[in-house]
mmCIF file of the N, C-alpha and C atoms, coordinates in Angstrom:
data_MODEL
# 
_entry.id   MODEL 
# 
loop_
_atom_site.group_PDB 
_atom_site.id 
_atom_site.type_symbol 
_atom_site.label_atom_id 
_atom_site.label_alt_id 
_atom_site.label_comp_id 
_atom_site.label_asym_id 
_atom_site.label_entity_id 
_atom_site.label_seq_id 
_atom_site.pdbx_PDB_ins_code 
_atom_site.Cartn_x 
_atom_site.Cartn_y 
_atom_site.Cartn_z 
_atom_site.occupancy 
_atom_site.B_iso_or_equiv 
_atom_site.pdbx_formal_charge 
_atom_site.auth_seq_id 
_atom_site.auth_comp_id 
_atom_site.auth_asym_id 
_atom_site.auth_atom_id 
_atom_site.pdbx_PDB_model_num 
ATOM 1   N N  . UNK A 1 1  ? 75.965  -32.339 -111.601 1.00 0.00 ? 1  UNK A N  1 
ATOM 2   C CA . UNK A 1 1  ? 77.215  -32.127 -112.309 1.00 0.00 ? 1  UNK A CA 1 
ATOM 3   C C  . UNK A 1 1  ? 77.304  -33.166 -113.427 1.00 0.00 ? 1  UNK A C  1 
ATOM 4   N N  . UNK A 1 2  ? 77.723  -32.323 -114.452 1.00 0.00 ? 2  UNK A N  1 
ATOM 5   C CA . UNK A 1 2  ? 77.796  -33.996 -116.051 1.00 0.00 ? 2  UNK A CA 1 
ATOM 6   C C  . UNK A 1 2  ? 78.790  -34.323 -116.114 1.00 0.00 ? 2  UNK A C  1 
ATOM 7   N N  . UNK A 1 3  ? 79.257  -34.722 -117.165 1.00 0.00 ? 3  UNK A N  1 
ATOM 8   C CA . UNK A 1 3  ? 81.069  -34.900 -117.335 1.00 0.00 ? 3  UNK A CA 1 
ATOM 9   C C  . UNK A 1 3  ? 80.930  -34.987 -118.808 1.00 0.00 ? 3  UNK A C  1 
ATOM 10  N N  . UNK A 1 4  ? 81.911  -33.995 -119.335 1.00 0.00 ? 4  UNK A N  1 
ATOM 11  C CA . UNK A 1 4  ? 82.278  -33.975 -120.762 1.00 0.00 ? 4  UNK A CA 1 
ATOM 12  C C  . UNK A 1 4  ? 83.538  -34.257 -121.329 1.00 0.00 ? 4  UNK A C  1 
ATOM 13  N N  . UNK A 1 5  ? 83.226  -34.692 -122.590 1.00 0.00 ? 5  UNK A N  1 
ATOM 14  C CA . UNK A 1 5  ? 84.622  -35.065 -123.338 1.00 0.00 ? 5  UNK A CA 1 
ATOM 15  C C  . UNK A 1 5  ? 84.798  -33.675 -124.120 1.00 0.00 ? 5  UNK A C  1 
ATOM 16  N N  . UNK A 1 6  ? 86.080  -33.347 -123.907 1.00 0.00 ? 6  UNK A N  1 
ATOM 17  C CA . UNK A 1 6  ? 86.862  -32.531 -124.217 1.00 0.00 ? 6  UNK A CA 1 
ATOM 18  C C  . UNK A 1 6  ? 87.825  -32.581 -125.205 1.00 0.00 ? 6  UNK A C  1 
ATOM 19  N N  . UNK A 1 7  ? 87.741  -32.841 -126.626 1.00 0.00 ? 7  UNK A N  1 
ATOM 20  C CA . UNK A 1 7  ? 89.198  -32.853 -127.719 1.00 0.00 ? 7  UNK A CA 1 
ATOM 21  C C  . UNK A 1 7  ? 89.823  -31.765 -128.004 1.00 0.00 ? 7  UNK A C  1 
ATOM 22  N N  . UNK A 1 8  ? 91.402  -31.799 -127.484 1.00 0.00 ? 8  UNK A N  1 
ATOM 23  C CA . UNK A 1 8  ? 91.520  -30.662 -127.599 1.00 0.00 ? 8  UNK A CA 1 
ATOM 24  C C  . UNK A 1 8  ? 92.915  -31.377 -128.906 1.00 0.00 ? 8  UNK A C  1 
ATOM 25  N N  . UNK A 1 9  ? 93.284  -30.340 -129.752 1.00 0.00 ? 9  UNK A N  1 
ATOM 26  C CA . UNK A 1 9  ? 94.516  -30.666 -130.859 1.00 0.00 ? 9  UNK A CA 1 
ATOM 27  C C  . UNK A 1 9  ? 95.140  -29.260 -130.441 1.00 0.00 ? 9  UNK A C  1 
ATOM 28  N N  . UNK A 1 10 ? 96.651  -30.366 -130.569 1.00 0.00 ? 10 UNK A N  1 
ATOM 29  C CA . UNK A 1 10 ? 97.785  -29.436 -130.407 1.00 0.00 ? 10 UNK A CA 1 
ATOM 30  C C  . UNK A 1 10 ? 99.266  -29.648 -130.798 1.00 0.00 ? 10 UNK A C  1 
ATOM 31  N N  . UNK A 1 11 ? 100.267 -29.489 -130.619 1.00 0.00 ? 11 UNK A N  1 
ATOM 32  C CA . UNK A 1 11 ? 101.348 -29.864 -130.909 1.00 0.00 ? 11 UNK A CA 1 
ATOM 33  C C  . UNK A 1 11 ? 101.513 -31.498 -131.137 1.00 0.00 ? 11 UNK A C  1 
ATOM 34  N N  . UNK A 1 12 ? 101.041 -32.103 -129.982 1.00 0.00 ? 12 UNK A N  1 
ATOM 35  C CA . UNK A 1 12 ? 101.506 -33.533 -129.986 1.00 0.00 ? 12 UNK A CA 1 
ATOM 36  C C  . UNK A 1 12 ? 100.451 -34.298 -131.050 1.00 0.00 ? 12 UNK A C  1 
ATOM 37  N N  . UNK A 1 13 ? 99.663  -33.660 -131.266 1.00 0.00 ? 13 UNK A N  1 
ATOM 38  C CA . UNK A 1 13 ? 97.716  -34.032 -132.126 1.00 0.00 ? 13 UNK A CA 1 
ATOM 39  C C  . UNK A 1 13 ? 96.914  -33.622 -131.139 1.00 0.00 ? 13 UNK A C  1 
ATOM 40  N N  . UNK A 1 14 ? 95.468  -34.782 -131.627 1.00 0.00 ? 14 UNK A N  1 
ATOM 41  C CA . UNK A 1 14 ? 94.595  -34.843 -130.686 1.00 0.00 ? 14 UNK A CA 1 
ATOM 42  C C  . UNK A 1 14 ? 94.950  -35.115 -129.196 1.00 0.00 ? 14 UNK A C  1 
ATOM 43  N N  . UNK A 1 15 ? 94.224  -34.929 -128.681 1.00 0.00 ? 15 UNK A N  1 
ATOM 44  C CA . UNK A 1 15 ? 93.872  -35.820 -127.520 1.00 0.00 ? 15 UNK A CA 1 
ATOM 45  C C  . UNK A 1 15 ? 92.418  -35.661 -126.267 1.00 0.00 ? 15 UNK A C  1 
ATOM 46  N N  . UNK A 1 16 ? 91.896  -36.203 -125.658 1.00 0.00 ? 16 UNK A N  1 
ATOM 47  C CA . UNK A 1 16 ? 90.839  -36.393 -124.928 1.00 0.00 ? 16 UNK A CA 1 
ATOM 48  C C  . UNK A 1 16 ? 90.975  -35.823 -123.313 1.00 0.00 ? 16 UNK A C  1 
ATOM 49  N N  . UNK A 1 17 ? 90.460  -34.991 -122.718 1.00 0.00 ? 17 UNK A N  1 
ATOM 50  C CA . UNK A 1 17 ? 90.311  -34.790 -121.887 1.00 0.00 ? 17 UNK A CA 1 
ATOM 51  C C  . UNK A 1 17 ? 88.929  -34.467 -120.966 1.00 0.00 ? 17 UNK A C  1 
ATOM 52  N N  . UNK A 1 18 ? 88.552  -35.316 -119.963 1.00 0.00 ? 18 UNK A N  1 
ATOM 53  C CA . UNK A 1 18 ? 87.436  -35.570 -119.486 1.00 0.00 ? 18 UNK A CA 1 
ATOM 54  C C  . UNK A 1 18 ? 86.674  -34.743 -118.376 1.00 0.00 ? 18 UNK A C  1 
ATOM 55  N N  . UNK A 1 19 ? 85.993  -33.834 -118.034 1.00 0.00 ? 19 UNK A N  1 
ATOM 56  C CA . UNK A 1 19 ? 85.852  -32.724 -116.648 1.00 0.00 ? 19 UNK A CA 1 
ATOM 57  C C  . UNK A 1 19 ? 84.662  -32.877 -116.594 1.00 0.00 ? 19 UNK A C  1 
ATOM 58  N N  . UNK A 1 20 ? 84.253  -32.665 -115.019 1.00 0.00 ? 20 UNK A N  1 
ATOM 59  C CA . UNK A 1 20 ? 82.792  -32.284 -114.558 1.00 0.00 ? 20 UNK A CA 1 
ATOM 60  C C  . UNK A 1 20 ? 82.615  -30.880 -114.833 1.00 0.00 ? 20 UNK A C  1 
ATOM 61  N N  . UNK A 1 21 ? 81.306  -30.619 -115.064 1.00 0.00 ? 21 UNK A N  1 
ATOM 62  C CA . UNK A 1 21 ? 81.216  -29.214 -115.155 1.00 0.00 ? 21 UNK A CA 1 
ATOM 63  C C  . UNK A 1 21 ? 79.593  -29.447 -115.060 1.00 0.00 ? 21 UNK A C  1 
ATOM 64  N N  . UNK A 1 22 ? 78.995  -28.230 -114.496 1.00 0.00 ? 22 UNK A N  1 
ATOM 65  C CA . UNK A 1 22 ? 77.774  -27.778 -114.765 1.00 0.00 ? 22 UNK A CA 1 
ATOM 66  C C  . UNK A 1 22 ? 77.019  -27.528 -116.394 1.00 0.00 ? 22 UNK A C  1 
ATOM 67  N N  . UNK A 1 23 ? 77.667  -27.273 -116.944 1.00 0.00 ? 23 UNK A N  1 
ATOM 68  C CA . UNK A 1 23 ? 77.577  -26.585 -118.110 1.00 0.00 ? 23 UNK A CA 1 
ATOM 69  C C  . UNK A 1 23 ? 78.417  -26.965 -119.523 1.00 0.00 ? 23 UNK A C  1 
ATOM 70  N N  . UNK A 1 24 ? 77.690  -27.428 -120.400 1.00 0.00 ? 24 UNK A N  1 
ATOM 71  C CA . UNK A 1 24 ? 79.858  -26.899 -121.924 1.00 0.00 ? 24 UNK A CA 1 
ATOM 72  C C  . UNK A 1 24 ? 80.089  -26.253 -121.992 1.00 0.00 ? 24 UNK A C  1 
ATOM 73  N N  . UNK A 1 25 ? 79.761  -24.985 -121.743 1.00 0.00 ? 25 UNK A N  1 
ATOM 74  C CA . UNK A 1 25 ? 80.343  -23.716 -121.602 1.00 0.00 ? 25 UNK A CA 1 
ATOM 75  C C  . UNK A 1 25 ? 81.646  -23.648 -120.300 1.00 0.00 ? 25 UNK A C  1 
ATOM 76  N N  . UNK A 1 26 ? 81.355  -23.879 -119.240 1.00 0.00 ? 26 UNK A N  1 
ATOM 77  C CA . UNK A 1 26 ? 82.292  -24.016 -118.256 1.00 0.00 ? 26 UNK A CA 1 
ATOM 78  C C  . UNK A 1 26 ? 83.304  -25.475 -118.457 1.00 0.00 ? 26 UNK A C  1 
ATOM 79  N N  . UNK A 1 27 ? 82.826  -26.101 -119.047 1.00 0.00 ? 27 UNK A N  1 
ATOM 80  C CA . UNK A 1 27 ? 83.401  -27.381 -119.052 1.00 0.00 ? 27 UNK A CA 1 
ATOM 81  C C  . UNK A 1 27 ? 84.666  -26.758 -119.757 1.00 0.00 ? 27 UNK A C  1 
ATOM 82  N N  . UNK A 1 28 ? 84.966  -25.823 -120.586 1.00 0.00 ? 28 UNK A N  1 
ATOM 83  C CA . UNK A 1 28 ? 86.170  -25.310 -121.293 1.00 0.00 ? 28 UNK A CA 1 
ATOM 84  C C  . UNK A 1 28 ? 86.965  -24.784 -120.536 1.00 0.00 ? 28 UNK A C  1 
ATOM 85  N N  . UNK A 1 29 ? 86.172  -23.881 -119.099 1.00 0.00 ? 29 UNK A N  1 
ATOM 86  C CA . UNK A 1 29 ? 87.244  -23.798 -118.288 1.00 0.00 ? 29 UNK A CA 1 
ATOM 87  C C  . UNK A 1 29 ? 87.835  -24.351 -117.548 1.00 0.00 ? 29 UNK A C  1 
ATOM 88  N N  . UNK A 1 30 ? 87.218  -25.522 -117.175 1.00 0.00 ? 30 UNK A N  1 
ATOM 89  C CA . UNK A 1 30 ? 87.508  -26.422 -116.203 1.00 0.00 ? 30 UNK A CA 1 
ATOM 90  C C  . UNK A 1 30 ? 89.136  -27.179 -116.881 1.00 0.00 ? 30 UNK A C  1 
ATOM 91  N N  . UNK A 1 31 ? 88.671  -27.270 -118.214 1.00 0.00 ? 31 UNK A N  1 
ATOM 92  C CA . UNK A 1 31 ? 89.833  -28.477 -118.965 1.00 0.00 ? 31 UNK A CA 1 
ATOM 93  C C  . UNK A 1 31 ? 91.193  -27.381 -119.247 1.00 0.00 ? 31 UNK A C  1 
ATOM 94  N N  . UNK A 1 32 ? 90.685  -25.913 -118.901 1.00 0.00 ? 32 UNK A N  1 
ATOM 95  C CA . UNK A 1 32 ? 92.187  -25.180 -119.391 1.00 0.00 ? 32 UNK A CA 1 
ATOM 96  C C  . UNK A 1 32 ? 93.263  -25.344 -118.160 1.00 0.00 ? 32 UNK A C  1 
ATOM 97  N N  . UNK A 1 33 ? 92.848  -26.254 -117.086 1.00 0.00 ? 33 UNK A N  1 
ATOM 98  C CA . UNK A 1 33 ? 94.276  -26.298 -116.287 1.00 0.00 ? 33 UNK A CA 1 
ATOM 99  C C  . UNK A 1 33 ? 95.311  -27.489 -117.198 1.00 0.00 ? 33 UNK A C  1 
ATOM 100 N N  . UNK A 1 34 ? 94.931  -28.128 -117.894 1.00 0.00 ? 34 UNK A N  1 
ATOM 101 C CA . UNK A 1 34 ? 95.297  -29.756 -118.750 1.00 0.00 ? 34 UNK A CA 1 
ATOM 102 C C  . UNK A 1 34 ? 95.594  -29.157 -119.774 1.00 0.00 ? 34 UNK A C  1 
ATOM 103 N N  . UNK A 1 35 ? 95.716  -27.898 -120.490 1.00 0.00 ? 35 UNK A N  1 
ATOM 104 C CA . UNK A 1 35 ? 95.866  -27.003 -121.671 1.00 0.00 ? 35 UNK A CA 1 
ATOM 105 C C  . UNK A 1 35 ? 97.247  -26.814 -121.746 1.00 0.00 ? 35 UNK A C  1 
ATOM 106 N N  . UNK A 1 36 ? 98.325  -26.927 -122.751 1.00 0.00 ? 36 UNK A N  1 
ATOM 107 C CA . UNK A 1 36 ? 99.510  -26.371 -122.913 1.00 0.00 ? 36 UNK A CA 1 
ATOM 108 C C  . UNK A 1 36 ? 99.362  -25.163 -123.926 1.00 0.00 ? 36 UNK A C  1 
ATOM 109 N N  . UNK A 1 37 ? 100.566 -24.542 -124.339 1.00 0.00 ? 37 UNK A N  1 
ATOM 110 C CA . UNK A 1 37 ? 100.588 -23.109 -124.853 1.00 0.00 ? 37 UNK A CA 1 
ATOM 111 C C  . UNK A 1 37 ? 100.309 -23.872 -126.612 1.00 0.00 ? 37 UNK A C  1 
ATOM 112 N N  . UNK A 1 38 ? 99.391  -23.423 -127.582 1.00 0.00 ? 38 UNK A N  1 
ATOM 113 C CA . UNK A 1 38 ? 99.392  -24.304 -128.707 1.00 0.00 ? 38 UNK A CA 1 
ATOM 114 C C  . UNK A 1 38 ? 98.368  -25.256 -128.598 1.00 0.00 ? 38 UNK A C  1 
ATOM 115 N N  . UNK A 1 39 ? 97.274  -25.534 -127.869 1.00 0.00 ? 39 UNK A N  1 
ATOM 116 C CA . UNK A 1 39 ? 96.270  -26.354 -127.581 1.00 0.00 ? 39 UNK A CA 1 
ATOM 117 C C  . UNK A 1 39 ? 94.850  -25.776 -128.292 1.00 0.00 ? 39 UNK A C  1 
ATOM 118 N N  . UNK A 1 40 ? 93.864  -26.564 -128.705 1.00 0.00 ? 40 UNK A N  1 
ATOM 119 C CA . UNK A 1 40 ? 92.983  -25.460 -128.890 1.00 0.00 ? 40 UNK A CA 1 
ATOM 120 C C  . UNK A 1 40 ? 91.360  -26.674 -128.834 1.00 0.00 ? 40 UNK A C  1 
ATOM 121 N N  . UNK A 1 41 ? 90.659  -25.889 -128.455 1.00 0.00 ? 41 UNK A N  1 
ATOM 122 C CA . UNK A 1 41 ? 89.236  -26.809 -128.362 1.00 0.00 ? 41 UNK A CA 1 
ATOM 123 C C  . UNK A 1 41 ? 89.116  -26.915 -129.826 1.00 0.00 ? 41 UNK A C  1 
ATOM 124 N N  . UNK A 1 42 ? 88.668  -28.887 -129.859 1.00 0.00 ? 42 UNK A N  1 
ATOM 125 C CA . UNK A 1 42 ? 87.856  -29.078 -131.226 1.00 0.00 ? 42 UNK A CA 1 
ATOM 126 C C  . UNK A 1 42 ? 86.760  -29.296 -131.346 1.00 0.00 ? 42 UNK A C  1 
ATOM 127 N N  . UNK A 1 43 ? 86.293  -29.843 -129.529 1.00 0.00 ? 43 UNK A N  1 
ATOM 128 C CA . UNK A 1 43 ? 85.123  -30.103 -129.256 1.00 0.00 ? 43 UNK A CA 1 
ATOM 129 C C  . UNK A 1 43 ? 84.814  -30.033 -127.834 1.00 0.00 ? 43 UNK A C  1 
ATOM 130 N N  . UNK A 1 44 ? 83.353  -30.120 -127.626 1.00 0.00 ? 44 UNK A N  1 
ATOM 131 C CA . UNK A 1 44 ? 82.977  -30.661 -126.834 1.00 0.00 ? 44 UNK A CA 1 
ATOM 132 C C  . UNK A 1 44 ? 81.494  -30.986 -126.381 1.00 0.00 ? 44 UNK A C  1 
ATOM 133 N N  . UNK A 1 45 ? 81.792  -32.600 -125.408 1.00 0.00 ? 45 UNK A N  1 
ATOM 134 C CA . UNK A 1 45 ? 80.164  -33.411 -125.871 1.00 0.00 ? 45 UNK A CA 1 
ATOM 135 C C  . UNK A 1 45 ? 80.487  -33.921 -124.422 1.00 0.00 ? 45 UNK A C  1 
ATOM 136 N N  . UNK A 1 46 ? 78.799  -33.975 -124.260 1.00 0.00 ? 46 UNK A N  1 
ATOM 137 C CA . UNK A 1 46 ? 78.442  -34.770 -122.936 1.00 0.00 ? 46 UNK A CA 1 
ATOM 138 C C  . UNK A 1 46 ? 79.383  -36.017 -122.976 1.00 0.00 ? 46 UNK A C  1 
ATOM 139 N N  . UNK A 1 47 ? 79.670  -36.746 -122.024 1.00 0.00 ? 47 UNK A N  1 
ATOM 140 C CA . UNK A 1 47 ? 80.099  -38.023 -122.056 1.00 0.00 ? 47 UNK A CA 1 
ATOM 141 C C  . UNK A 1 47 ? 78.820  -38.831 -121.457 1.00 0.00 ? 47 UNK A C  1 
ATOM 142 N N  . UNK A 1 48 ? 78.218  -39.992 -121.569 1.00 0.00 ? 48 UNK A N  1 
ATOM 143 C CA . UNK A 1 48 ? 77.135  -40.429 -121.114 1.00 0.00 ? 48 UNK A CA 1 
ATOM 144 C C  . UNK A 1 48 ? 77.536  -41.701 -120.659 1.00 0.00 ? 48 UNK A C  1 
ATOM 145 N N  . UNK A 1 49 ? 78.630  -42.623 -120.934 1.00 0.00 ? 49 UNK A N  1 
ATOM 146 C CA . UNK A 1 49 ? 79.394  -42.910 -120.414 1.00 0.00 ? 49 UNK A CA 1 
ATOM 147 C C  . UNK A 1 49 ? 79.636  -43.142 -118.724 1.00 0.00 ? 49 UNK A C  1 
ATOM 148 N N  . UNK A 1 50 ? 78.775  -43.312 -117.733 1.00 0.00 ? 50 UNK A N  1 
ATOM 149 C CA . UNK A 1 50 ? 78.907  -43.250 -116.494 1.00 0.00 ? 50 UNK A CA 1 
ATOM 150 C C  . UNK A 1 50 ? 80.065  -43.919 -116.154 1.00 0.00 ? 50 UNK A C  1 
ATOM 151 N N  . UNK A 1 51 ? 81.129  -44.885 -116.044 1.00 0.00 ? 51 UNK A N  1 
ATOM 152 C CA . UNK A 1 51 ? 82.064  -45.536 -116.095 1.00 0.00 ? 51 UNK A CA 1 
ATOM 153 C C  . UNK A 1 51 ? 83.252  -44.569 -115.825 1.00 0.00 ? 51 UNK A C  1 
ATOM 154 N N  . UNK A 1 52 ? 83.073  -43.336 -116.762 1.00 0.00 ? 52 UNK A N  1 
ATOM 155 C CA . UNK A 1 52 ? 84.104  -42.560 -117.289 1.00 0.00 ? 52 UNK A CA 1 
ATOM 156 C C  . UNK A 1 52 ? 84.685  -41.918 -116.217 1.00 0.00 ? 52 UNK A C  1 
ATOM 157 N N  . UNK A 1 53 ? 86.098  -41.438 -116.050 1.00 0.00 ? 53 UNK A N  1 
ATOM 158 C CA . UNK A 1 53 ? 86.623  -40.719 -114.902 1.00 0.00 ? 53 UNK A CA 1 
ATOM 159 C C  . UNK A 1 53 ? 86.837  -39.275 -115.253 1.00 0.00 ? 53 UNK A C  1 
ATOM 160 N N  . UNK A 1 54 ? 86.541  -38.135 -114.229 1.00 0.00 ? 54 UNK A N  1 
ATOM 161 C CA . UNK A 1 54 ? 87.252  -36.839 -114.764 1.00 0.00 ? 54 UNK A CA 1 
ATOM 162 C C  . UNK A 1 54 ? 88.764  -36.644 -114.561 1.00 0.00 ? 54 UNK A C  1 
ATOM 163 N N  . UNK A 1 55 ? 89.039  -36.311 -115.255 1.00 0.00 ? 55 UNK A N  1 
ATOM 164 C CA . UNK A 1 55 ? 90.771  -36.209 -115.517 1.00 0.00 ? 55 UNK A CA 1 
ATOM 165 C C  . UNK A 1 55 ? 90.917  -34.552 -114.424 1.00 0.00 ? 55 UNK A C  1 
ATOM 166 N N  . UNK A 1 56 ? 90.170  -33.931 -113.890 1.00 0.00 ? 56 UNK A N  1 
ATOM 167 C CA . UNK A 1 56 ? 90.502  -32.640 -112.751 1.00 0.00 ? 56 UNK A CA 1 
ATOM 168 C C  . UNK A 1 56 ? 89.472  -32.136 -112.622 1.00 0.00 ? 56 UNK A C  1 
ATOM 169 N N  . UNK A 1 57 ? 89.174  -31.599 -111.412 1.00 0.00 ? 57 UNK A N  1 
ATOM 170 C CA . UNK A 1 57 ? 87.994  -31.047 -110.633 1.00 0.00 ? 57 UNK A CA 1 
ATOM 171 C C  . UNK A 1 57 ? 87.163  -29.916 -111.845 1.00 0.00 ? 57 UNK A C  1 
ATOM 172 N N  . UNK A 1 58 ? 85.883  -29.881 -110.986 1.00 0.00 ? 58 UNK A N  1 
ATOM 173 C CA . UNK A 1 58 ? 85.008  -28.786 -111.238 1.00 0.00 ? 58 UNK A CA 1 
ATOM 174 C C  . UNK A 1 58 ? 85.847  -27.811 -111.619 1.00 0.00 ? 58 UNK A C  1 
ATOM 175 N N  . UNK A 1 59 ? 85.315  -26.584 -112.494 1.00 0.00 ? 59 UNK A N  1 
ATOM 176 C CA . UNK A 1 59 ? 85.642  -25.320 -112.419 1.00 0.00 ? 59 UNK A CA 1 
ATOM 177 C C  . UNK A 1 59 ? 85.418  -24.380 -111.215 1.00 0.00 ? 59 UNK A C  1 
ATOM 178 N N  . UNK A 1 60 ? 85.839  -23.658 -110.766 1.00 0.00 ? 60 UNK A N  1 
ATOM 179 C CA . UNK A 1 60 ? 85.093  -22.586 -109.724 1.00 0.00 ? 60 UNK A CA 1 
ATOM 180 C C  . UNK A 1 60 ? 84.450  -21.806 -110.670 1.00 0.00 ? 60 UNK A C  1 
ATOM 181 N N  . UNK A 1 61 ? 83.242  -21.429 -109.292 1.00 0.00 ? 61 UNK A N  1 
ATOM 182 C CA . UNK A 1 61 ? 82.105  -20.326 -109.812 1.00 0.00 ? 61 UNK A CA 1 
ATOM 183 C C  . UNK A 1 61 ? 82.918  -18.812 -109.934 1.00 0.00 ? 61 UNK A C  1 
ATOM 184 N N  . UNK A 1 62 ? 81.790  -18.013 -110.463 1.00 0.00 ? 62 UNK A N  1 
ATOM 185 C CA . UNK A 1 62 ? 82.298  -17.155 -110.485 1.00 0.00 ? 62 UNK A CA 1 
ATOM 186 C C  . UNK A 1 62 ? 82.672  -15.729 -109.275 1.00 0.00 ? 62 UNK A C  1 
ATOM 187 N N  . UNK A 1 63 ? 81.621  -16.296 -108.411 1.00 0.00 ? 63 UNK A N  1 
ATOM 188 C CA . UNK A 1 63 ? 81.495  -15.988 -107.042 1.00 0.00 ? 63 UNK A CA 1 
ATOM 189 C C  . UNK A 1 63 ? 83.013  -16.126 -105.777 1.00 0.00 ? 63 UNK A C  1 
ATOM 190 N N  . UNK A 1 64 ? 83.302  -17.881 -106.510 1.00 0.00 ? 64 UNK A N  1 
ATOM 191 C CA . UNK A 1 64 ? 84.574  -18.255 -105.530 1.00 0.00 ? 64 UNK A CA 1 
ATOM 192 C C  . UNK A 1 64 ? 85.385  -17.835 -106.517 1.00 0.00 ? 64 UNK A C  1 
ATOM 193 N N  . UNK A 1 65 ? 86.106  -17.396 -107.546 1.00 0.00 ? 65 UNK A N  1 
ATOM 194 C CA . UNK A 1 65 ? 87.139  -16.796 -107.841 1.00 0.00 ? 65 UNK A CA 1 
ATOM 195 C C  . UNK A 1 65 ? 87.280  -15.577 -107.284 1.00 0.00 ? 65 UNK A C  1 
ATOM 196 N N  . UNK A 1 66 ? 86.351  -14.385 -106.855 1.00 0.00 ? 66 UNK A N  1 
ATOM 197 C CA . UNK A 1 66 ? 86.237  -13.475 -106.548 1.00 0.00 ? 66 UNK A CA 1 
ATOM 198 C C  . UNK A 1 66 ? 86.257  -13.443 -105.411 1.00 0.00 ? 66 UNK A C  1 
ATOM 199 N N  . UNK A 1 67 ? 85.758  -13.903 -104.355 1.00 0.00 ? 67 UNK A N  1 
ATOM 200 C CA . UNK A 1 67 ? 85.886  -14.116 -103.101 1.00 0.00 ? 67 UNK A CA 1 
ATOM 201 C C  . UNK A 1 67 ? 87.152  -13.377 -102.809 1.00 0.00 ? 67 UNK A C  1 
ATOM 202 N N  . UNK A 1 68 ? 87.836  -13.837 -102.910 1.00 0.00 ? 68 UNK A N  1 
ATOM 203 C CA . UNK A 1 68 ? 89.153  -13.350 -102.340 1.00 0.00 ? 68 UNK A CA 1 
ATOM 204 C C  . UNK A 1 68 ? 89.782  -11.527 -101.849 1.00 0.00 ? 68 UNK A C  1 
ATOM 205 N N  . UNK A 1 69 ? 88.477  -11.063 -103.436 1.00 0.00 ? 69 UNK A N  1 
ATOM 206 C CA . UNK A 1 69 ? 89.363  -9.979  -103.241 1.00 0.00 ? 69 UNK A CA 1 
ATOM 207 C C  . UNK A 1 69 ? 88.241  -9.301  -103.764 1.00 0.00 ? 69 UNK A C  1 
ATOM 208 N N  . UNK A 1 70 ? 86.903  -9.248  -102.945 1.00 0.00 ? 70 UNK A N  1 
ATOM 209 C CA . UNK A 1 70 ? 85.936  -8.643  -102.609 1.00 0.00 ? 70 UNK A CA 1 
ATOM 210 C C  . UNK A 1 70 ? 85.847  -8.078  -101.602 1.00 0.00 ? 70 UNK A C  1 
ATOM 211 N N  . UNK A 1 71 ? 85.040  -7.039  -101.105 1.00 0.00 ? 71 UNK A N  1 
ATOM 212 C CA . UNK A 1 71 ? 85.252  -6.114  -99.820  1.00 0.00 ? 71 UNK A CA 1 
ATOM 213 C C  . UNK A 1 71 ? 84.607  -7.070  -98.699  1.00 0.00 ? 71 UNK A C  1 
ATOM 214 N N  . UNK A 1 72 ? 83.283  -7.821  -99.511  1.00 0.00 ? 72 UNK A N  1 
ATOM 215 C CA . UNK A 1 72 ? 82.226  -8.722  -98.810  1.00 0.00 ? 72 UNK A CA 1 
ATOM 216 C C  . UNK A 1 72 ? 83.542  -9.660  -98.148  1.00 0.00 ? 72 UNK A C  1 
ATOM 217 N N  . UNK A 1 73 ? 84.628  -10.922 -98.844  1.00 0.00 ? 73 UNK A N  1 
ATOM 218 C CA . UNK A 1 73 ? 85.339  -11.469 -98.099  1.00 0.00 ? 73 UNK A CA 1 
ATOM 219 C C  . UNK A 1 73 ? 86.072  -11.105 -96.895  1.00 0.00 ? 73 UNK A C  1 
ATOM 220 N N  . UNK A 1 74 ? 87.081  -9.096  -97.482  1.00 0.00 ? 74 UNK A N  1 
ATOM 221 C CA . UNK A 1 74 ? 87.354  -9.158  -96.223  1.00 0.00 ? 74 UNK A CA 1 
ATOM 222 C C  . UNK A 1 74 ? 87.005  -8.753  -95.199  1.00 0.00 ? 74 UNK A C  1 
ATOM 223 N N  . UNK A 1 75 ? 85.495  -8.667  -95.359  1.00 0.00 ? 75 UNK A N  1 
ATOM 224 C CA . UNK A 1 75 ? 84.416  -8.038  -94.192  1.00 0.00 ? 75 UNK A CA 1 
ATOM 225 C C  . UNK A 1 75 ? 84.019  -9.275  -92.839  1.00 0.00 ? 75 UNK A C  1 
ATOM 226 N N  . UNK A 1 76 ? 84.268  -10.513 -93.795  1.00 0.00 ? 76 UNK A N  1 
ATOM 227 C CA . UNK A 1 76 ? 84.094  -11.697 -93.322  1.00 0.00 ? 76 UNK A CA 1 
ATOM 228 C C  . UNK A 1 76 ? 84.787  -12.237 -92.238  1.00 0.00 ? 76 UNK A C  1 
ATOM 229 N N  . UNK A 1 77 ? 85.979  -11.680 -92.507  1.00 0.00 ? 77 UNK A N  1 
ATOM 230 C CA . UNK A 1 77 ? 86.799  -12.652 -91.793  1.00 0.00 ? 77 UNK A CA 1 
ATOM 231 C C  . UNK A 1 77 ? 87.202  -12.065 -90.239  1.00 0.00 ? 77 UNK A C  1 
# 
């Protein structure tokens, strides 16, 4: 798992937001729980930075969003 810096500009300006993610591609979803209405990606870059903290969890896969309300889950239970 990496951790990326996230700038997102919006109403208030810039600002920095930090997430683990597999991927930069997912790393955008991960940072849209920290997103208000008016926010918008300006970037995003590895942080290399080991020190650095993530500001909110992983993203879920695409597997565990679905889970729920797959026939396979409620076959499971």
């Amino acid at each position: 798992m990496k951790l990326f810096r996230i700038v997102v500009h919006g109403p208030g300006g810039d600002r920095t937001i930090r997430v683990p993610s597999p991927t930069e591609v997912q790393a955008g979803d991960a940072a849209a729980p920290l997103m208000v209405e008016g926010d918008a990606i300006v970037s995003v870059e590895e942080e290399l930075d080991a020190s650095q903290v993530a500001d909110t969890a992983p993203p879920k896969t695409q597997a565990e969003e679905l889970a729920p309300i797959t026939p396979g889950a409620a076959a499971a239970e």
